[in-house]
C-alpha positions in Angstrom: 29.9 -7.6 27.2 29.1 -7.0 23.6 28.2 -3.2 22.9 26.5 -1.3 19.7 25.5 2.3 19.6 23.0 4.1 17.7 21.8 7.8 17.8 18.7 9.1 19.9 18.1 13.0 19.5 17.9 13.4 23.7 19.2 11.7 26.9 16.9 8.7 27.7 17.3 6.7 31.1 18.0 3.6 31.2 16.3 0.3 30.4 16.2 -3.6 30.7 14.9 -5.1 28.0 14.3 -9.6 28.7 14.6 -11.5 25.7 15.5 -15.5 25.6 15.6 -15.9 28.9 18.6 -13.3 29.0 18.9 -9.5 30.6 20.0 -6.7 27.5 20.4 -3.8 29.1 19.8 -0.5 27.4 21.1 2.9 28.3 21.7 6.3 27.0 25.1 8.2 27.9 25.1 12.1 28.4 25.2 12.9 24.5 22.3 10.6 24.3 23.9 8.3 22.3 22.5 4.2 22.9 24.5 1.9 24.5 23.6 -1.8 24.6 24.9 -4.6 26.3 24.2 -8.3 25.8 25.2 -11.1 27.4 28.3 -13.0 26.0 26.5 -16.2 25.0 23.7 -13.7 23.0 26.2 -12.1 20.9 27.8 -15.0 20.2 24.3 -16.3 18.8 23.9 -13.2 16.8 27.1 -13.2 15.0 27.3 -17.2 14.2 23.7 -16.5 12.4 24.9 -13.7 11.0 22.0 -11.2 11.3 19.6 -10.0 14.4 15.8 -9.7 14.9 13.7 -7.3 16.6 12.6 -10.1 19.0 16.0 -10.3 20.1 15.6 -7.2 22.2 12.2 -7.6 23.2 10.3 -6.2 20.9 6.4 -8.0 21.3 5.3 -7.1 17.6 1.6 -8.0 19.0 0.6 -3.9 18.0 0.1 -3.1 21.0 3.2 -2.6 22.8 5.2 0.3 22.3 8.7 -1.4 20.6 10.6 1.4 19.9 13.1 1.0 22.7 13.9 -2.7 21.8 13.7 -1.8 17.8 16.6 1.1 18.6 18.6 -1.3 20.9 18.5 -3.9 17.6 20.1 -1.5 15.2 22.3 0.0 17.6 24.2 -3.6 18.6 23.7 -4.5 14.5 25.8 -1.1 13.7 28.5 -1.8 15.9 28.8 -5.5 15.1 28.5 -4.7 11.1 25.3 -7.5 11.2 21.9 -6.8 9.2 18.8 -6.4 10.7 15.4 -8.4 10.0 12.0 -8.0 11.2 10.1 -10.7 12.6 7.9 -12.0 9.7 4.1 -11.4 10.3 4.5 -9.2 13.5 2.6 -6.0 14.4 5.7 -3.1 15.5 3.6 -0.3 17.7 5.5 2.7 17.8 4.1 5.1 20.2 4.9 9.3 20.5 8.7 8.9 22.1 11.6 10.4 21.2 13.4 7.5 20.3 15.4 7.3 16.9 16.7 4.0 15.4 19.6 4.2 13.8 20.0 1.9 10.7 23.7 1.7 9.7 23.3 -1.9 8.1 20.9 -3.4 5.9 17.7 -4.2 7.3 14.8 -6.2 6.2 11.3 -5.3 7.4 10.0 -8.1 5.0 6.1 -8.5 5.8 6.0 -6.8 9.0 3.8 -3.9 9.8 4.8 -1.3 12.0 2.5 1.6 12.7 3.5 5.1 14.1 1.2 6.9 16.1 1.4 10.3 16.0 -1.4 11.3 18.3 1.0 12.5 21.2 4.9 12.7 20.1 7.2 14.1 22.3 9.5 15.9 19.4 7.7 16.0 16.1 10.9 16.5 14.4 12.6 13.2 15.8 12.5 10.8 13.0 11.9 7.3 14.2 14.5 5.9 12.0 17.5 7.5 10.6 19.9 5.7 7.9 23.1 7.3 8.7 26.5 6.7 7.9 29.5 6.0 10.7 32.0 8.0 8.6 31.8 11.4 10.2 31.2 15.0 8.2 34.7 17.5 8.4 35.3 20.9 7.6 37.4 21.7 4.6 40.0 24.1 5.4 41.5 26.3 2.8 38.8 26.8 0.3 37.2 30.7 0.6 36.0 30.7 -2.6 34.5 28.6 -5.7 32.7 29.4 -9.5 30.1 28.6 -10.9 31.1 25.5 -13.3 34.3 24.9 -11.6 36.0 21.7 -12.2 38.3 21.0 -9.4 38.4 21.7 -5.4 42.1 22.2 -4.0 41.9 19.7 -1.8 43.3 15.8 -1.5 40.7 13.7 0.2 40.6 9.7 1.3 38.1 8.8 -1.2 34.8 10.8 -3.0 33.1 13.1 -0.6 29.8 15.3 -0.9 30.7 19.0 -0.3 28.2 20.9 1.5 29.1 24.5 0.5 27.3 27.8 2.0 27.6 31.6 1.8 25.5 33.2 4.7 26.0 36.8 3.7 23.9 36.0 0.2 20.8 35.3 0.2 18.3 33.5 -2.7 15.3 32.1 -3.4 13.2 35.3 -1.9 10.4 34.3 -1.8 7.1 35.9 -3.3 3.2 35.4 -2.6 1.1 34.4 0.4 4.1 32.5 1.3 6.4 35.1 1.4 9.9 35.4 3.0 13.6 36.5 3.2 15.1 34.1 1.4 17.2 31.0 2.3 21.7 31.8 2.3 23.2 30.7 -0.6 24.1 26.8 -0.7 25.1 24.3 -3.3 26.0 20.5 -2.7 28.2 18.2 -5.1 30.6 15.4 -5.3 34.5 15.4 -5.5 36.8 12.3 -5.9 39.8 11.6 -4.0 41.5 14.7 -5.7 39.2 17.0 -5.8 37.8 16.6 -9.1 34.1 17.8 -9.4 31.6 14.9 -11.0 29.9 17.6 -13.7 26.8 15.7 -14.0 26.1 17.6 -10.8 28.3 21.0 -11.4 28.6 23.7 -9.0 25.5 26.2 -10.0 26.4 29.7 -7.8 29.9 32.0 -7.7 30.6 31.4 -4.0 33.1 35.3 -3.8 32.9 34.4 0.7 32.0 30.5 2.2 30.7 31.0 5.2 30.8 27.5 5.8 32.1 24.0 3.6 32.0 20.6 5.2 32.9 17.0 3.3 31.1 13.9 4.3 33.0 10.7 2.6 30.4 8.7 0.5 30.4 5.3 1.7 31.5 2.9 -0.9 29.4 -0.2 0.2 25.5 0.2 -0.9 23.2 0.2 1.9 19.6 -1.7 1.3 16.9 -1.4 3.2 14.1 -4.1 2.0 9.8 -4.1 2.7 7.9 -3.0 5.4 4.4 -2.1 5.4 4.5 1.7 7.4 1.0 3.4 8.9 1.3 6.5 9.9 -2.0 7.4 12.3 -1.9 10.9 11.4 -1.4 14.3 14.3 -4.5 15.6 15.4 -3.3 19.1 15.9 -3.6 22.6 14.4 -3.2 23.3 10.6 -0.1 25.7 11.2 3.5 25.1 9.4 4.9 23.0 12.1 6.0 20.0 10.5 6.1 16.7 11.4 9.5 14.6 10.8 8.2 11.7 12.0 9.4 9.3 9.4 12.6 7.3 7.4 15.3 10.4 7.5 17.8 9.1 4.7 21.2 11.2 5.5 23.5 8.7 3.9 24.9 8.1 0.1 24.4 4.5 -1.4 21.4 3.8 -0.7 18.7 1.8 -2.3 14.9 1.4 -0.6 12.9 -1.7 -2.2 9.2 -2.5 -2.3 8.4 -0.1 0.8 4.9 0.7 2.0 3.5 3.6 3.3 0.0 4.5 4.2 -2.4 7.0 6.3 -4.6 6.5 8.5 -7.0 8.9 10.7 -6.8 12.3 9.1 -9.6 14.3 10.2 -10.4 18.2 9.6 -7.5 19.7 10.7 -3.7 18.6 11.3 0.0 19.7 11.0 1.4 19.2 7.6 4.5 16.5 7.2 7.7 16.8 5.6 8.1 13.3 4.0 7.6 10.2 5.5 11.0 9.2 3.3 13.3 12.4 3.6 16.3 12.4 1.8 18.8 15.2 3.3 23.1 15.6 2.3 22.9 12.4 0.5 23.9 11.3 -3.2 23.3 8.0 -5.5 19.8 6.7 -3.6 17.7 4.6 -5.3 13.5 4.1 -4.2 12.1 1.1 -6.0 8.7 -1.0 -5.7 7.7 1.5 -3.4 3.8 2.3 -2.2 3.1 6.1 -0.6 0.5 8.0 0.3 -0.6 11.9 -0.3 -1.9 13.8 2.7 -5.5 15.7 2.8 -4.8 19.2 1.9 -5.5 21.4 5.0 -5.5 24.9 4.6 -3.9 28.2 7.1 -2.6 31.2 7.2 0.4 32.3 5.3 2.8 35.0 5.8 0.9 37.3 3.7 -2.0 37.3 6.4 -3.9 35.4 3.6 -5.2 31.8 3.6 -3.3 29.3 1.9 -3.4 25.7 0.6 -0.7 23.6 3.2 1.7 21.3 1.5 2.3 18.4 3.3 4.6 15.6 1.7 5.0 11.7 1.6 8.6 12.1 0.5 10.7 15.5 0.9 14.8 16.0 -0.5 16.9 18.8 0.7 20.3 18.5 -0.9 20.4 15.8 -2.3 21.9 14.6 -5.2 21.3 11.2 -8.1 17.9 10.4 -6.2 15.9 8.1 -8.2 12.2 6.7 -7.9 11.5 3.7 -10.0 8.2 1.6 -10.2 6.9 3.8 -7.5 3.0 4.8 -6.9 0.8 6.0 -4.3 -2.3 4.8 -2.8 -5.0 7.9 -3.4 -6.2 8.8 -6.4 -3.5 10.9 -8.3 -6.4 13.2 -10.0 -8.4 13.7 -6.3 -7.4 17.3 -5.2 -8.4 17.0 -1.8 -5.0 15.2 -1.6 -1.8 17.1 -1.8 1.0 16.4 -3.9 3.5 13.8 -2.7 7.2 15.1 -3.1 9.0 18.5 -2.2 12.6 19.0 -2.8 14.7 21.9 -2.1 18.6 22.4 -3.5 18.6 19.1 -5.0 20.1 17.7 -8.3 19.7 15.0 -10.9 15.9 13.8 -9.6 14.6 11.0 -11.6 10.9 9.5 -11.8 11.0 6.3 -14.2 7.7 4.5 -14.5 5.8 6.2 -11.8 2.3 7.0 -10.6 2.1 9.7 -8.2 0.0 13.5 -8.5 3.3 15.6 -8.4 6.5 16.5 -9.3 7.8 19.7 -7.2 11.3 21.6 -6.9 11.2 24.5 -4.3 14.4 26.4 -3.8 15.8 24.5 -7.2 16.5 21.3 -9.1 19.3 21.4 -11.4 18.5 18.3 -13.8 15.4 16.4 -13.7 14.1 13.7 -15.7 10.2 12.4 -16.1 10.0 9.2 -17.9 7.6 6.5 -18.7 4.9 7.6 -16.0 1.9 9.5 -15.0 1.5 12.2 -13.0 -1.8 13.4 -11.9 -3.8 16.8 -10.4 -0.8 18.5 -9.2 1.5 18.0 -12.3 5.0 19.7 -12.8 6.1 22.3 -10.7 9.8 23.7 -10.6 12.5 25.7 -10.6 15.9 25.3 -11.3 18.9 25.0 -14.0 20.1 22.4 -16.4 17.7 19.9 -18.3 14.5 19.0 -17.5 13.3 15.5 -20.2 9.9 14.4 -19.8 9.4 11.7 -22.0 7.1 8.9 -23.0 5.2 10.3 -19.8 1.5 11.6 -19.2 0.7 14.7 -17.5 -2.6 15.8 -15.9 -1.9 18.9 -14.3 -2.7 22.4 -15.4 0.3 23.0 -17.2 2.3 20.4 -18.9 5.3 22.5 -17.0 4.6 24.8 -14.4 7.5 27.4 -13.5 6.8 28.3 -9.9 5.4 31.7 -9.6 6.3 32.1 -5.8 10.2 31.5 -6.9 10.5 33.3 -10.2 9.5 31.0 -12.9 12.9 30.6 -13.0 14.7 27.8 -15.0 18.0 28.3 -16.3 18.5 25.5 -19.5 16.5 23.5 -21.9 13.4 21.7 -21.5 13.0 18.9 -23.8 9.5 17.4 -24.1 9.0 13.8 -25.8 6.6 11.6 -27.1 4.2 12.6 -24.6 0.4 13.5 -23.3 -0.5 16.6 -22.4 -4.8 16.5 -20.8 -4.9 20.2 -19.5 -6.3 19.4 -15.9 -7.2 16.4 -15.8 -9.7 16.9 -18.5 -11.7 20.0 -17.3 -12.7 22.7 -19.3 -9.4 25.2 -19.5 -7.7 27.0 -22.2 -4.5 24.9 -22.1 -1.3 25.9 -21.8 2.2 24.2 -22.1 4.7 26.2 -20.4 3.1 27.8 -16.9 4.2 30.8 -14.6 4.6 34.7 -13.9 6.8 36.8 -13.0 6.1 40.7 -13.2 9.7 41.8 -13.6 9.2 43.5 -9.8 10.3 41.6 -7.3 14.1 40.5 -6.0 14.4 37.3 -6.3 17.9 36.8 -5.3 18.5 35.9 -8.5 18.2 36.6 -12.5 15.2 34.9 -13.1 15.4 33.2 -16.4 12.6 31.3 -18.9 14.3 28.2 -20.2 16.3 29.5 -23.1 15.6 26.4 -25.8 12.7 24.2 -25.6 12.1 21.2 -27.8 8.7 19.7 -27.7 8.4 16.6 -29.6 5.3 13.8 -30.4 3.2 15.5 -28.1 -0.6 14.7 -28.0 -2.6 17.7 -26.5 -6.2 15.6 -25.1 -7.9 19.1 -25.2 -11.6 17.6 -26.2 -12.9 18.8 -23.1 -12.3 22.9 -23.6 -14.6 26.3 -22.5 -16.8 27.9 -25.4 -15.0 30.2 -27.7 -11.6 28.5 -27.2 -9.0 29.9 -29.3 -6.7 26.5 -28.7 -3.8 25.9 -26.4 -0.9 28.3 -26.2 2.4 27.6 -25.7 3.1 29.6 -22.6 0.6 31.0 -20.7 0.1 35.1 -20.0 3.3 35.0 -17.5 2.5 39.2 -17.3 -1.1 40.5 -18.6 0.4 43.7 -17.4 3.3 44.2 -20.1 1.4 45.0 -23.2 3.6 47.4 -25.1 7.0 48.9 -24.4 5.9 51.3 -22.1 6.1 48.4 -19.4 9.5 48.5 -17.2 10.8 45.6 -15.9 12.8 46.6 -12.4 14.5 42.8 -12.8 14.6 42.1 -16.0 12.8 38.3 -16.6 14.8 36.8 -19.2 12.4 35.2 -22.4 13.3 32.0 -24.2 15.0 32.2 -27.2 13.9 29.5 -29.1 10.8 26.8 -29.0 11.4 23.9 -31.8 8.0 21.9 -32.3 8.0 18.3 -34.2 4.5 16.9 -34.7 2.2 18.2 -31.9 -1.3 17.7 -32.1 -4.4 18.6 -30.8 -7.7 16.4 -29.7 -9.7 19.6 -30.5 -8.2 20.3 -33.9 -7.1 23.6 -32.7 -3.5 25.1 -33.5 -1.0 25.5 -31.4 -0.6 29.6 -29.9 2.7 31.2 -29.0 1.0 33.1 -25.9 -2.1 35.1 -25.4 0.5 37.8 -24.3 1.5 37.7 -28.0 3.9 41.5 -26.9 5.2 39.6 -24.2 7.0 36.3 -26.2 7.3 38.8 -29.1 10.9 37.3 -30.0 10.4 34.2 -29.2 11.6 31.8 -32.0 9.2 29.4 -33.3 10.1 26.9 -35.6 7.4 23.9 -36.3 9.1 20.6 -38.2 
């Protein structure tokens, strides 16, 4: 008999699954790994055509039946034979609340098909129902007990690039401050090495790791993966607005990647329900690439946060934790980007090098840190910019509705470490409400522990920017270039207990206003005090 394996994330008996007349049988062993057997005269078939179909393991595509079990059983003899995977063209995929996780190893075609995920009753919310994986397997690095910030090489001699995973346990940053509050998240940084160690420094090393607590390499497979269509609903959990997330998506934990002309879309979202962490989730991945792709933003729900207080709930169509080169190109989303009953549509958390190129969707977020990001030719609606992080952020030839042009997230310092560089851009302060605009937005009071020296971005170059500030309140004094990051520190009398550190310099090259009004430093004018301005 022919056999594949895929993963599932728990034991699952076993199962016969008819298809052409033959018997597949479908079984999980004790680790809860798929096993699949076919007859000999099947797999023959399968490998002289040189790809399989869902129908091939008996899945009905009618909507109705649940065809999880024969969708898993399809990529799981596909990954061990090396064969793609296609969809039946025009069928209906129903796939019900089971723990069941397809593993996609090989590139698979959904083409026209729809497949919806009901999310009404799930067994394990946090079981994605497909995972792109890789069959090279993650090791630990022996040897290494330290790195720097910046370093350039890794003592270690490796079979071909790998993405380091590096962590320090006893260190902890990103302390989080708000409604949201926390403890922080132990210290962790992800980058590439080749074959000898040598770190790619388009993606440097961004903490002093003095004890690792833990450092694991997962070789970068050197064929691209490409997973093609597929028109996704999501009916949406019915249960209690409360931070328990649902992972019920595409989980992308493999490098080389590219996802073309997806869709993604919502459907029953009522009062209340459990927030979602990205129906694409990109985690310990480098060089993916999401193209042509169609997502949705979730209502915003509101609960209670850690401060006791009520809070706004994020809830994502796409989420990236560590992960590294991720691109979105001709991408948009189905709601309204400027209607704020809808969240924002990405989260990311330790990630670097993010790029949106010619993009519609209402947000751009970095958590716990971006280090490198790039806006380009696109539009971003109600939600805007929000970050943290290190490095460069470009927006260019780009519009931007939010409240700020850049918002430095309060909650995490206001914290970015580089240069922002702002080009030939639009700049309508909320969407076109009445607000005293401001460019660069955040606080930070000087009195809370980050983790971390919390830094304003030392240079920023702002360049062609149109300010649409027709719209404004009465007695407007025009928009300011950072907004009043501390009304509190008037004079010098004010002590900083962790020091925020200013920008240095703010180079301006033909910015203009709708309203005709000149561009302010700050309405905290003893705040940005040193701040360099120079207008060209």
């Amino acid at each position: 008999m022919a056999q594949g394996q895929g993963a599932s994330l728990s034991e699952q008996s076993a199962a016969v699954i008819t298809s052409n007349n033959q018997k597949t049988e479908v079984s999980s062993d004790k680790n809860g790994v798929l096993r699949v057997n076919v007859s000999p005269k099947d797999a023959q078939t399968f490998k002289k055509r040189g790809w399989v179909r869902y129908s091939d393991f008996g899945a009905r595509g009618d909507g109705k039946t649940d065809d999880i079990d024969a969708i898993a059983a399809a990529h799981a003899f596909a990954n061990q034979q090396g064969l793609p995977v296609k969809a039946n063209e025009g069928a209906t995929y129903y796939i019900g609340g089971k723990e069941r996780t397809a593993a996609i190893q090989t590139d698979t075609d959904f083409g026209t098909a729809a497949l919806i995920i009901d999310d009404t009753e799930v067994e394990n919310r946090n079981a994605p129902v497909f995972l792109v994986s890789s069959s090279l397997q993650s090791f630990p690095l022996k040897g290494i007990t330290s790195l720097k910030r910046n370093q350039k090489k890794i003592d270690v001699s490796l079979s071909g690039p790998c993405l380091i995973t590096v962590t320090d346990a006893n260190v902890k940053r990103y302390i989080r401050y708000g409604l949201n509050q926390n403890n922080g998240a132990s210290q962790t940084d992800i980058f590439i090495v080749d074959k000898n160690g040598k770190v790619d420094m388009d993606a440097p090393i961004i903490w002093d790791f003095d004890q690792i607590t833990e450092i694991s390499a997962l070789p970068i497979d050197e064929k691209p993966l490409t997973i093609t269509g597929g028109r996704f609903t999501t009916i949406a959990n019915k249960e209690k607005s409360a931070y328990t997330y649902y992972s019920r998506n595409i989980t992308i934990k493999r490098s080389n990647v590219l996802i073309d002309g997806l869709e993604h879309r919502i459907t029953g979202e009522g009062d209340h329900g459990a927030p979602y962490g990205g129906f694409l989730g990109f985690r310990d991945c480098a060089n993916v690439t999401v193209k042509n792709t169609l997502l949705t933003g979730h209502k915003t729900y509101s609960t209670i946060g850690a401060a006791g207080k009520p809070v706004s709930m994020g809830t994502y169509d796409l989420s990236a934790t560590r992960a590294l080169n991720l691109s979105f190109i001709d991408c948009r989303q189905t709601n309204d980007i400027n209607d704020r009953t809808y969240w924002g549509i990405l989260g990311s958390s330790f990630c670097k090098n993010i790029l949106y190129d010619r993009c519609t969707f209402s947000r751009f977020d970095a958590h716990m840190g971006v280090a490198n990001a790039t806006i380009r030719n696109s539009t971003l609606g109600h939600m805007g910019i929000n970050a943290i992080g290190s490095g460069t952020f470009l927006v260019e030839n780009s519009t931007i509705r939010g409240g700020t042009l850049i918002n430095l997230r309060s909650d995490y310092g206001s914290t970015w470490q580089g240069t922002f560089v702002i080009r030939n851009c639009t700049f309508v302060p909320s969407g076109g409400r009445p607000v005293s605009a401001s460019l660069i937005g955040g606080s930070n009071s000087g009195q809370h522990d980050f983790g971390y020296t919390a830094y304003m971005p030392e240079r920023i170059l702002i360049e062609n920017l149109k300010i649409d500030d027709s719209n404004h309140p009465e007695n407007y004094q025009g928009p300011a270039i950072f907004a009043n990051f501390n009304p509190q520190m008037t004079d010098e009398s004010y002590q900083e207990k962790f020091p925020y550190v200013k920008t240095k310099e703010v180079i301006l090259r033909n910015v203009t206003t709708a309203s005709g009004k000149p561009l302010r430093v700050s309405d905290n004018q003893f705040m940005f005090r040193n701040v360099k301005v120079e207008v060209k």
